[in-house]
C-alpha positions, 0 to 999 in steps of 0.5 A: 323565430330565431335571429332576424334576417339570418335564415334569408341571409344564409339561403340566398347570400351564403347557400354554402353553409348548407349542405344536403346530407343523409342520416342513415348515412350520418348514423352509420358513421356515428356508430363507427366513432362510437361503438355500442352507441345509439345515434340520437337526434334531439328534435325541436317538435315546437318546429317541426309541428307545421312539417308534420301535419300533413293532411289537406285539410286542416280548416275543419279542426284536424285531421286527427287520425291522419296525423297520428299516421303521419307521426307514426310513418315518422318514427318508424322511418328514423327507427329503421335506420336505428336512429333515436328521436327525443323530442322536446316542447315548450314548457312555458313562455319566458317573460323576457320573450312574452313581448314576442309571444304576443306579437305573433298573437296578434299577426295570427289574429289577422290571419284568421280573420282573412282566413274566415272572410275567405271561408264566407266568400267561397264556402271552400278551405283557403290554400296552403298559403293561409294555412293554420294549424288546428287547435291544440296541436302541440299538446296532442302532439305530446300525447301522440308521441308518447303513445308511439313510445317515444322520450318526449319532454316539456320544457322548464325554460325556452325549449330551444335552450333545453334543445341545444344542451341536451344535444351538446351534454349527449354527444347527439347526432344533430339537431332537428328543427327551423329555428336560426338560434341553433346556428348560434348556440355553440351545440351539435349540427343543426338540421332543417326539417323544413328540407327534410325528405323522409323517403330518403332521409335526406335534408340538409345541415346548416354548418355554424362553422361555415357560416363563421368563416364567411363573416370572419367570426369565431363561434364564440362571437355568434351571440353577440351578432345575434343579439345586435341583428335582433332576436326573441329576447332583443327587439329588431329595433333595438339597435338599428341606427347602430347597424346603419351605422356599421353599414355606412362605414362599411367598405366592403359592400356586395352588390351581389348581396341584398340590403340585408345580407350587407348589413349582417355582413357589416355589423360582422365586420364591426365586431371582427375589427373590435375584436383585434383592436381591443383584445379584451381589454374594454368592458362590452358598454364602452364599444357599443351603444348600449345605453339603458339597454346593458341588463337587457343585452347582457341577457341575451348574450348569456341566454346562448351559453350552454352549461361550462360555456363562457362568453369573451364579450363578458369583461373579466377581471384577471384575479384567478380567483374570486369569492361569492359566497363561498364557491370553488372558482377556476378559470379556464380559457377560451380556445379562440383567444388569450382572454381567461373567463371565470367560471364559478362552480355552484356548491350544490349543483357541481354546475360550472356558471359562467360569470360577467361583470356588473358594468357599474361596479365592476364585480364579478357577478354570475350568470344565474337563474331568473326566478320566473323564466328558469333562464340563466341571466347576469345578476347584478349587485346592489352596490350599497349593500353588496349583495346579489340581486335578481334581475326582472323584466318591467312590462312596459319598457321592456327593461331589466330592474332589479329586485331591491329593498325598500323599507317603505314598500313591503308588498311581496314580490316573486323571488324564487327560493328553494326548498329541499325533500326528500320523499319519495316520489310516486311510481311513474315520475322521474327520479333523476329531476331536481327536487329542489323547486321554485316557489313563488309569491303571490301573483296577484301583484299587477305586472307593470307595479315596480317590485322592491321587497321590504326588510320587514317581509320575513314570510313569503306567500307562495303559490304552493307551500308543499314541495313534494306536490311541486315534485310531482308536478314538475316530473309530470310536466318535463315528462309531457304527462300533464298539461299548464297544472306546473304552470299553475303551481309555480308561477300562477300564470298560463298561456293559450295561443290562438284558435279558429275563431270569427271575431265577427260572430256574436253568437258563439263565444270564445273558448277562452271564456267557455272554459275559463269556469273549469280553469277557475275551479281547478285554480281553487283545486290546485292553490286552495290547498284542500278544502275549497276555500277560495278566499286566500287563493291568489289569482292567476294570470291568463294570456289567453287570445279572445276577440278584442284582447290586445294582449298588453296585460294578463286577465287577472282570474280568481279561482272559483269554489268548487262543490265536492261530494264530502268536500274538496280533498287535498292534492296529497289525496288525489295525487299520492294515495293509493288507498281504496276509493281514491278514484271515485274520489278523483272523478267526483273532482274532475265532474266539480271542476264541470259543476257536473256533479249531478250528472255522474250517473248518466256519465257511468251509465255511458261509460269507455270511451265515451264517457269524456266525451258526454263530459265535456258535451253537457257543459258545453250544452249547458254553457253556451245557449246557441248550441241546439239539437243539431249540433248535439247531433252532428258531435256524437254521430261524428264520434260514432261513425269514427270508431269504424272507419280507416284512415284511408276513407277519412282522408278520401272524404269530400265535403259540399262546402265549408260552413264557418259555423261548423269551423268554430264548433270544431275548434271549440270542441278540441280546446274542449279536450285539451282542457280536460287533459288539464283536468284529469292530470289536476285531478290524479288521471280518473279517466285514461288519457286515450279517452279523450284523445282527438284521434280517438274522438274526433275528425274535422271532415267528419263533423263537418259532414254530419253538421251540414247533413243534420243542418239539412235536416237527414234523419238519425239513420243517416247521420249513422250511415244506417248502422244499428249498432251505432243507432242504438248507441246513439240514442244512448248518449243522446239521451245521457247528454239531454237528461243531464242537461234537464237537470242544469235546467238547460233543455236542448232544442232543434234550432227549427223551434228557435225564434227568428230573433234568437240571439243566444246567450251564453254561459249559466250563472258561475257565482256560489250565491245564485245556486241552491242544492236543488239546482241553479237559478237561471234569472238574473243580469249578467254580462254577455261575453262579447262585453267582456273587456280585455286587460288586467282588471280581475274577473270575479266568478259573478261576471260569468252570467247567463241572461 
């Protein structure tokens, strides 16, 4: 994460660009400087995630409850000392960085997979070395936040981006987080959270300008070095003969420095010496080996300017005035130097945009937004036509191609275009957001397709034609309300990072095909535009990780009709509408996107705050075949004996040993709930939030006692430590779960009735043909999910079949 090499650099070369401060301190001098002010510090919680939790064990499926205490004693620690904490998440993985995304996907599977052979050599969690954090911990995270009363946000862009313009724009105390970018981004101080200690609130602030005096920079410089050492939008391969390079004609090499310490210092002397001996007067391609990779640095370079801050890398022409459709232009000059850099004012958003130079033409172009990242980028002009043309990524090489016309292909392609509203927005989203929004073609063009758009396409097919429901969508999402529903709506593609599976278990299936059904039918809710028809939804792109997916394109996912009481109501309906009987209409959505219809009297029979719970029990019971008695009773003692427990005796509970069986039943579970976040926000919140939220319903070393002591055979009354309330309770949603089950055709049995050859197939028929009214057939082939192949071939709703 961050600029490569950067933060060994700083701790082992340059240990004085670190210095121990303290915030209560920091924050009273805040307060002298700014009277009547709130000293305010924007934390990058994406970073702080593996700080925060803090319980031994995290093997299980989480701690929950621990955490959520963790967080708590955080908060309530900075609030003390009258600090206020903004935290910001990712929102969505940009395209020019998914290549880095995937990488780490691939490492984590790795991991997980020494972390499983462990777990089956000596039947204990590994150390703290291996550590992984438990699924679903970012999105809960948000949710616990919130809960504390916390300003939480879900970013539009990368968030680190989003992190340091809030904290520059707000005058903010500093920044917390782990990420060397902060170092560059010319923003307010950047904090280490990895040194933080909260007893004293002491850490330690690494100080950009320090770091500038010792490689001899300004700070305006720092962009450039970071995008030739490598970063998340330049690959570390990029330029490394040219950093061997400078190394070579380097004269003065520390011995007390290691390899790459003399490399950062060398390519640091590089561009001190570029820039005294050419004052600006050379384009950035002609004093470096560029080559096919211009557009591509170009980015990265811009990928650091905040809003109204300019970059001297950038050639400019001096024309103290420049016309691109019409813009008020002024120049301002940078304060390191004598070089005047325009910046082009946007009619619109009064926003200053910094502009650069195409190297081929040589005009002024701006750095503007890349249509599916949100991201400020140069864009570059068509020299034929003379018009701006947005720049993208081509997967396969990794380089930016522009989005032109070609009479001979006329597919659609994704340019971004704005529509305006002025409705009003209902109570509870943000009235300060943009309600200009992107709207997208259709997503179902193959990624490595080269993407030219034809003069005769005079309507663009977009995921979403409403923009008031795009309005609601976004406020929900950069307020951390809901959960990828944005996603969906404006770019039709989504992502899942990694959970604790064992890829050489072929029983249990991934969470990414359990759940993928209820990701179908919300598509079809989101994108049908009401109704249920399926068949002009466009498919959605999935990065999902599963066992034997190299992650080298999108699985390409059709939505999936649902089957609604009074058929499948508009997102108007369900989202805006405040007439009577509009929540038995929401929740008669959410049980569709289960195929759960008939068993919402069982589901009200059990009612707060199980209810979630037994919802996502019986689909999980109906789709994976492998799961028996056993496990159903394990899950619902476990959430029982939850309700009356401190925290203190869950963190003193001690297991006999781990089963990897019940590692990955904990994690399927917990993906479980983060789906029914996606679920109840797609569907206007039927249910509470707190309903499902893990701490509410779910602890890993609980579960896995109950597991390994239903698996031994203990009686009902010892499951439920011999209470009769909970015993009584029991029964009731052991009985809701079973009844629903019968009715899918789907009885659950004690694994001591199996077969000795019960391999456990998966997952029922999905296809609309094999159901009747009465209920589903459960003949017929289907693929087993371990036969499922990776890539960007389309999944059709057929494929999901039970043998």
């Amino acid at each position: 994460m961050g600029v490569r090499g950067l933060q060994g650099f700083v701790g082992s070369s340059c240990p004085h660009i670190c210095t121990v401060v303290n915030f209560k301190d920091l924050a009273e001098q805040h307060r002298s400087r700014h009277p009547g002010g709130t000293p305010t510090i924007v934390v990058d919680a994406m970073c702080c995630l593996r700080y925060w939790y803090t319980p031994d064990s995290w093997i299980c499926g989480g701690q929950w409850r621990e955490y959520f205490s963790a967080l708590r004693e955080f908060v309530k620690t900075f609030t003390a000392v009258g600090i206020k904490l903004i935290f910001f998440f990712d929102g969505m993985v940009e395209q020019n960085k998914r290549d880095e995304w995937v990488k780490r996907r691939l490492k984590n599977n790795r991991e997980i997979a020494r972390i499983f052979h462990y777990i089956k050599s000596h039947k204990e969690q590994p150390g703290r070395n291996m550590f992984f954090i438990p699924s679903g911990l970012a999105v809960f995270t948000r949710f616990a936040l919130k809960t504390l009363g916390q300003e939480t946000r879900c970013s539009l862009q990368e968030a680190d981006y989003e992190v340091a313009s809030y904290g520059l724009q707000n005058d903010c105390l500093g920044i917390l987080g782990e990420d060397t970018d902060y170092l560059i981004y010319d923003t307010c101080p950047y904090f280490s959270i990895s040194e933080l200690c909260l007893d004293s609130l002491d850490t330690v602030m690494l100080c950009r300008e320090k770091l500038c005096q010792s490689l001899g920079l300004g700070l305006s410089d720092l962009p450039l070095l970071a995008c030739l050492l490598g970063n998340d939008v330049i690959p570390e391969g990029m330029f490394e003969s040219f950093r061997y390079k400078c190394l070579s004609s380097y004269t003065s090499v520390r011995e007390n420095f290691d390899k790459k310490g003399n490399i950062i210092l060398a390519v640091a002397d590089h561009i001190a010496k570029v820039r005294r001996l050419h004052q600006g007067e050379k384009k950035l391609e002609e004093i470096l080996p560029l080559g096919t990779n211009k557009a591509l640095f170009y980015k990265g370079v811009a990928s650091y300017l905040l809003p109204g801050q300019r970059s001297p890398w950038f050639f400019q022409k001096p024309e103290g005035v420049i016309t691109l459709d019409k813009p008020v232009v002024s120049i301002i000059s940078g304060p390191e130097s004598n070089w005047e850099v325009p910046m082009c004012t946007d009619p619109e958003s009064k926003q200053e945009v910094p502009m650069c130079t195409d190297p081929e033409s040589g005009r002024d172009v701006p750095v503007c937004s890349d249509p599916e990242s949100g991201q400020d980028v140069p864009m570059y002009t068509d020299p034929e036509s003379w018009q701006d043309v947005p720049v993208c990524t081509d997967p396969e090489s990794g380089q930016e191609i522009s989005l032109s016309s070609d009479p001979e292909f006329k597919q659609e392609v994704p340019m971004c275009m704005r529509s305006e509203s002025k409705q009003k927005l209902p109570v509870g989203t943000n009235p300060e957001f943009n309600p200009e929004a992107p709207m997208f073609t259709n997503p179902e063009i193959k990624q490595e397709d080269t993407i030219n758009t034809g003069p005769e396409m005079k309507q663009q097919v977009t995921m979403v034609s409403d923009p008031e429901i795009l309005q609601v969508a976004r406020a929900h999402h950069v307020q951390a309300e809901s959960y990828l529903v944005y996603n969906i709506l404006s770019s039709g593609e989504v992502e899942c990072s990694n959970s604790l599976e064992d890829e050489l278990d072929q029983a249990l299936p991934s969470q990414a095909f359990v759940y993928r059904p209820v990701r179908q039918r919300v598509y079809s809710l989101l994108l049908g535009g009401g109704g249920g028809d399926t068949s002009a939804c466009p498919t959605v792109k999935e990065w999902f990780v599963y066992s034997g997916n190299p992650l080298r394109h999108p699985d390409l996912v059709r939505p999936l009709q649902m089957n609604i009481p009074g058929g499948t109501p508009s997102l108007k309906l369900l989202w805006l509408s405040q007439e009577p009987g509009v929540q038995a209409r929401r929740l008669d959505t959410l049980l569709a996107c289960f195929d759960l219809s008939s068993s919402r009297e069982e589901l009200q029979a059990v009612g707060s705050p199980f209810e979630a719970l037994c919802c996502l029990l019986i689909y999980l019971f109906v789709q994976v075949d492998t799961l028996c008695l056993e496990d159903l009773h394990a899950f619902i003692a476990q959430a029982l004996c939850l309700q009356g427990k401190p925290t203190v005796q869950l963190v003193d509970l001690e297991l006999d040993h781990v089963d990897p069986r019940a590692v990955q039943l904990g994690s399927l579970l917990v993906r479980g709930l983060t789906t029914l976040v996606l679920v109840n926000s797609a569907c206007g919140f039927p249910w509470k939030t707190a309903d499902f939220m893990p701490w509410n319903l779910f602890d890993g070393k609980l579960f896995h006692q109950k597991y390994l002591q239903s698996e031994k055979g203990c009686t009902v009354e010892v499951l439920v430590e011999q209470n009769r309330s909970r015993l009584t309770k029991f029964q009731a949603l052991k009985s809701a779960v079973c009844r629903a089950c019968v009715k899918e055709n789907r009885p659950i049995s004690s694994r001591r009735h199996w077969r000795p050859h019960h391999s456990g197939r998966w997952g029922r028929q999905e296809s609309s043909s094999h159901r009747t009214s009465s209920g589903h057939s459960r003949s017929g082939q289907g693929q087993h999910w371990r036969d499922q192949g990776p890539g960007s071939r389309q999944y059709e709703p057929d494929q999901w079949r039970k043998y």
